[in-house]
N, C-alpha and C positions, 0 to 999 in steps of 0.2 A: 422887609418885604412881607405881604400878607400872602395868603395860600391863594387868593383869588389873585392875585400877578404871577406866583410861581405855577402854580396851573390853569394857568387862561386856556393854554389849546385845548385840552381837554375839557375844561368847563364849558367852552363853547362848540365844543363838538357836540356832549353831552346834553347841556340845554337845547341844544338845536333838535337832536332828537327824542330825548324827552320830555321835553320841559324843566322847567329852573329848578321844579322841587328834586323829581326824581333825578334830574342830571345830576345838580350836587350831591344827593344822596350815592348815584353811581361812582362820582370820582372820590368821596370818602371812601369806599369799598374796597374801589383798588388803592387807594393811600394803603388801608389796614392789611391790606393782603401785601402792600411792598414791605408794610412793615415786619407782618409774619413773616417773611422768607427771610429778612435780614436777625431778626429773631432766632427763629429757624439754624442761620447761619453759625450763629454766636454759639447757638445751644452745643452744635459740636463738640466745637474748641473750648466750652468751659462745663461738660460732666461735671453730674451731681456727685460727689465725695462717697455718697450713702450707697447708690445706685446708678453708676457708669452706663448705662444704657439710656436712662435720662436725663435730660437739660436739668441747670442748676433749679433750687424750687423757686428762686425770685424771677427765672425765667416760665416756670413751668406758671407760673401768677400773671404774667405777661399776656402769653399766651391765651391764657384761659379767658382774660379781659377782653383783649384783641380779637377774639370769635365769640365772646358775648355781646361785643360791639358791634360786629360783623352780623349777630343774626337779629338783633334791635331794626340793622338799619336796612335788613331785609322783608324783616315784616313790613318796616313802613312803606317801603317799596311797594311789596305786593299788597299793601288798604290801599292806597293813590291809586294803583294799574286798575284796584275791583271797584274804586270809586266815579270812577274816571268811564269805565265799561258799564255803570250804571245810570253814569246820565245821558250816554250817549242811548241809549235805550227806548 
């Protein structure tokens, strides 16, 4: 199964309100944020060895991907909302 059958409702919620680009770009957003919380989850139960109050480092790399991903696909967001607000002008 592709991501566009496992998330049809929301991609068509999504596209319906913002359009194809920014809808997909909205429902990768919340993929990455499901993903951080189960991330998140894991970080718990598997403390760093070094430093117990932190997730392991190969989580702590996760992370750091997962909301560099997160703010990529927010800028693109907001060039389309400022581009979008420009032609309508």
């Amino acid at each position: 199964m592709t991501v566009f059958h496992d998330q049809r409702a929301a991609l068509e919620h999504h596209e319906f309100m913002m359009g194809p680009a920014r809808g997909r770009l909205a429902v990768s957003l919340d993929m990455l944020t499901d993903a951080l919380v189960l991330v998140g989850q894991h970080g718990v139960y598997c403390p760093s060895s070094r430093n117990p109050s932190r997730p392991a480092l190969d989580l702590q790399t996760i992370l750091s991907q997962i909301n560099g991903a997160k703010e990529l696909i927010s800028s693109v967001m907001e060039q389309l909302r400022q581009e979008k607000e420009a032609q309508t002008k």
